[in-house]
N, C-alpha and C positions, 0 to 999 in steps of 0.2 A: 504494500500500500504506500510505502513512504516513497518509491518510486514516481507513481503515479503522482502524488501533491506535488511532487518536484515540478515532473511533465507539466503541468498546470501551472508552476508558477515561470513558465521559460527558461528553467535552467534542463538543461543535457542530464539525464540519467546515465547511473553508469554503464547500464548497454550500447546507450551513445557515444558515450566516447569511446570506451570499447572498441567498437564497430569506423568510428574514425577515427583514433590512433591506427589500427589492423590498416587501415585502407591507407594511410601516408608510409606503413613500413613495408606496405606491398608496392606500394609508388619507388619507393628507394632500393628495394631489393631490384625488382625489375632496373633501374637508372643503374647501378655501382654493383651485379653482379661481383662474384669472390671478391668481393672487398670489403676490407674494414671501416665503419662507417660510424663518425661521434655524432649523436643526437646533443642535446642541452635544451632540457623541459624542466618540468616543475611535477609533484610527486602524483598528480592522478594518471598521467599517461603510462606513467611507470608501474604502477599498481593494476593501467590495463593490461600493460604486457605481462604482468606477474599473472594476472589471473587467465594467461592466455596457456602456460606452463605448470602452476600449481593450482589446482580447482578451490579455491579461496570464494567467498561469497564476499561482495561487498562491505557486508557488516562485519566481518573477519580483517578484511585488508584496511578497514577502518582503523583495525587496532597497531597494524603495522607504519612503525614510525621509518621515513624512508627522511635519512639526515641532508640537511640544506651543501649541497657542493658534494654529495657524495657520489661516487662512481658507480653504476647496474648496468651489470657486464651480460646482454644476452647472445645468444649464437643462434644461426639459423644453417638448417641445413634441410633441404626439400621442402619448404614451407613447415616445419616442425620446428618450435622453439625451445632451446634450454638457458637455463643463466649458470653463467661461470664465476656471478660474484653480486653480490648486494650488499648496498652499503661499504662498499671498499675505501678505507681515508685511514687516516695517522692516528695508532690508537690512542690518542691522546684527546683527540673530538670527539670519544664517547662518551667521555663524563662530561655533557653540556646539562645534567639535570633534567635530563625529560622524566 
């Protein structure tokens, strides 16, 4: 249901974004074939791709704190995705007191 009030007040559900982050990394796959490729977003799109590889619900990936400048390392191989790394930075930016 919280879906839905979202839909209704004009903000993007997260199937929406979902559905268009997927469609810009299929844009990019197709363009930069075997290559290595830096995105720089902010944490919903990263949390779509998370739940494109870990079956996470929404209200789950809620709870996952993704740190401001940190590095989400995924891999793609035949349109199948895995991550090689989340959250990757100098252990010393994990004691920011979240």
């Amino acid at each position: 249901q919280g879906d839905l009030e979202i839909a209704h007040n004009g903000v993007e559900t997260f199937d929406e974004v979902k559905k268009r982050v997927l469609g810009i990394v299929d844009h990019i796959i197709e363009k930069h074939p075997d290559q290595n490729v830096v995105l720089v977003t902010h944490m919903d799109p990263i949390k779509a791709m998370l739940s494109t590889v870990v079956d996470l619900s929404p209200t789950n990936l809620f709870e996952l704190i993704i740190a401001n400048a940190s590095l989400n390392l995924f891999r793609e191989n035949k349109r199948k995705f895995s991550i090689s790394g989340l959250n990757v930075m100098h252990p010393t930016r994990f004691d920011q007191g979240w």
